[in-house]
C-alpha positions in Angstrom: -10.8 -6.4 -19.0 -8.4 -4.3 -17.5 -5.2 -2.7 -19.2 -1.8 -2.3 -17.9 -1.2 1.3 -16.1 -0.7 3.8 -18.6 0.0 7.7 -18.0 -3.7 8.7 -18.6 -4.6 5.4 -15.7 -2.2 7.5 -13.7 -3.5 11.2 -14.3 -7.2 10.4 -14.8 -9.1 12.6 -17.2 -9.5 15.6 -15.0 -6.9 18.3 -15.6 -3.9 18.8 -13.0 -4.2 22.6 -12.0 -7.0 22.3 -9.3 -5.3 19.3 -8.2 -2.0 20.9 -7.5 -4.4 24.2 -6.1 -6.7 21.8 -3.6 -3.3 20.0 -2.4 -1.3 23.2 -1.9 -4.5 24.3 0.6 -5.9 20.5 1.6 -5.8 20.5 5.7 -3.4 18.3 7.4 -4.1 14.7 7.3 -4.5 12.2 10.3 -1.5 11.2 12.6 -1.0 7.3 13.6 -0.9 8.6 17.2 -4.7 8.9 17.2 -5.1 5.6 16.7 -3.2 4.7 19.7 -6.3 3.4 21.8 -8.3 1.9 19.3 -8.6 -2.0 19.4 -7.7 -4.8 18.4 -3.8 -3.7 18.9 -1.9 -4.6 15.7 1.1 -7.1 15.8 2.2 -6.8 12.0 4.5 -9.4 13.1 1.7 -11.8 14.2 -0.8 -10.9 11.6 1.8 -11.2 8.6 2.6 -15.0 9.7 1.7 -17.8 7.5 -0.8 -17.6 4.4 -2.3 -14.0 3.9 -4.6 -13.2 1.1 -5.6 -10.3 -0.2 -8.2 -8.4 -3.0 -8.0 -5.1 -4.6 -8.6 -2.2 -7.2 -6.6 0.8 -8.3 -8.7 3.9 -8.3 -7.3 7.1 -10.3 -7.5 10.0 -9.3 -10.8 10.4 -10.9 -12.4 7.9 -8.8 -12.6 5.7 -11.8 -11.3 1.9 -11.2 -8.5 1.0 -13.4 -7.3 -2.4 -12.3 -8.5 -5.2 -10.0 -6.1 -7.7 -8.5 -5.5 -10.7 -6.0 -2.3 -10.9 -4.0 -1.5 -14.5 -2.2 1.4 -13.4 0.4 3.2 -16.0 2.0 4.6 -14.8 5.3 7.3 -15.6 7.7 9.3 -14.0 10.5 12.9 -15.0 12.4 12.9 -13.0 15.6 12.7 -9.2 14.1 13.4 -9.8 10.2 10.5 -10.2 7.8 9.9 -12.1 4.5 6.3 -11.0 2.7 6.2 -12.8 -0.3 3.5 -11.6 -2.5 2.1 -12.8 -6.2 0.0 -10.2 -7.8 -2.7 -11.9 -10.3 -4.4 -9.2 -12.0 -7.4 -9.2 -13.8 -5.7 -8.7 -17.5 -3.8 -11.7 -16.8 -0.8 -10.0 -15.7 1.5 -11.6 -13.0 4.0 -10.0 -10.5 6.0 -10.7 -7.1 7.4 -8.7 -4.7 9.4 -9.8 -1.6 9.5 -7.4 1.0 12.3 -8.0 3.9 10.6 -5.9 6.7 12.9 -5.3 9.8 10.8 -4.1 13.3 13.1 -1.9 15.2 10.9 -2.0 18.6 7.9 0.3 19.5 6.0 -0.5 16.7 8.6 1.1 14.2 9.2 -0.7 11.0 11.3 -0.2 7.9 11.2 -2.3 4.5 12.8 -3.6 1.3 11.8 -5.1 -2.2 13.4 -4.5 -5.5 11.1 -2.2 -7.0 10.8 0.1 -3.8 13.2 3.2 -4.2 15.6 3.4 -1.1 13.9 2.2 2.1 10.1 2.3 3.4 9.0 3.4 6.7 6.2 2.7 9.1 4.6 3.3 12.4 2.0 0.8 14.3 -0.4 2.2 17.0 -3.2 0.8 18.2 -5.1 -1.6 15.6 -3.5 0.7 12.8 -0.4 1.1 10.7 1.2 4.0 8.3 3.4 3.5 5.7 5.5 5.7 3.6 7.6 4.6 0.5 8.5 5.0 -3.2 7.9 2.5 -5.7 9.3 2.0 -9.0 6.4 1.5 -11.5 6.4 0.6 -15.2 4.0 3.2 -16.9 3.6 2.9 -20.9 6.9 1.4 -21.2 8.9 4.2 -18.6 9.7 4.1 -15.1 7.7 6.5 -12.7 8.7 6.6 -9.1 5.8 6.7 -7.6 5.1 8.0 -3.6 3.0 5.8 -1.3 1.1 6.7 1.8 0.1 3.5 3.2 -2.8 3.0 5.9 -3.8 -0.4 7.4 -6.5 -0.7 9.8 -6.8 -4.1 11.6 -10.8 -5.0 12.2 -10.5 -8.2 13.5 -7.7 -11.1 14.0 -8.1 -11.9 10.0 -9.0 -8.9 8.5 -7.2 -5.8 7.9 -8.5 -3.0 5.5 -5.7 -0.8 3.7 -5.5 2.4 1.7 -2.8 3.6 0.2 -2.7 7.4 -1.6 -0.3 7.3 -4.9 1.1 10.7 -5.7 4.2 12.0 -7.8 5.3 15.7 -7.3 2.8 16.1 -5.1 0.0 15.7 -6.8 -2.4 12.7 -5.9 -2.4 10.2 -9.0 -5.0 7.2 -7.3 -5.9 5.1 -5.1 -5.3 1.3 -3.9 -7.7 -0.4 -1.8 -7.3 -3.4 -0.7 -8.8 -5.9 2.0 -6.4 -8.7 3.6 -7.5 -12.2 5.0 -5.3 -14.1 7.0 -5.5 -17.8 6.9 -7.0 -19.5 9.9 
């Protein structure tokens, strides 16, 4: 059984020096613009329409899994406004929900709202893939932590969509989330 997040979940057991080191000299990551030609092109206004489900795990940032969890997202669009409704069942028994109010502003650009996300997100669709950047509020052994998110989702087919996202605070990478999306046929 899992455990809620807690500051070592968060920080791993490795110590944070090389970390901080290998991020100060890591080589620059991928741009969404290289994705531009890849297929199938992603619509995140078609594919988040309806019932979407999705599974996965929180990695930290030793690689070791933390928590597992199912999301059912129930998903709905009037013109260019967004509702994703999600419920979070994780595998301690813990429950959550977040509502994100997504807005598309033309040419694939995106921005986002929910309660727990600090100001507003950002993203950029091109090709069969989409980048996401945002802050979220977490609860961590009974504190707040705003938490930075670097989003990637990569559609494979018309139902499935594979996504990373890269937590970090300060700059220093925390974990991982990986999760794998289904949409309903």
């Amino acid at each position: 059984m899992t455990t809620p997040l807690t500051r070592r979940h968060l920080l791993g057991l490795a110590p944070a020096l090389p970390l901080g080191l290998a991020g100060l000299t890591g080589c620059a990551g991928p741009e969404i613009n290289q994705y531009a030609s890849e297929k199938p092109a992603l619509d995140l206004r078609r594919y988040f329409d309806g019932l979407v489900t999705a599974h996965g795990m929180f990695s930290d940032r030793s690689g070791a899994v933390r928590r597992r969890f199912t999301v059912a997202m129930q998903c709905s669009w009037q013109g260019d406004e967004g509702v994703l409704d999600e419920q979070f069942s994780y595998s301690d028994g813990e429950r959550q929900r977040r509502v994100w109010r997504l807005r598309h502003l033309g040419q694939g650009a995106y921005t986002g709202r929910a309660d727990d996300v600090v100001g507003e997100a950002r993203g950029q669709t091109a090709g069969n893939a989409f980048r996401w950047g945002y802050t979220l509020r977490l609860p961590v052994d009974g504190r707040t932590w705003d938490v930075s998110f670097d989003d990637w989702m990569f559609l494979i087919d018309e139902r499935v969509m594979l996504n990373r996202a890269t937590m970090s605070k300060f700059g220093l990478r925390l974990g991982e989330v990986q999760l794998v999306f289904n949409k309903a046929g």
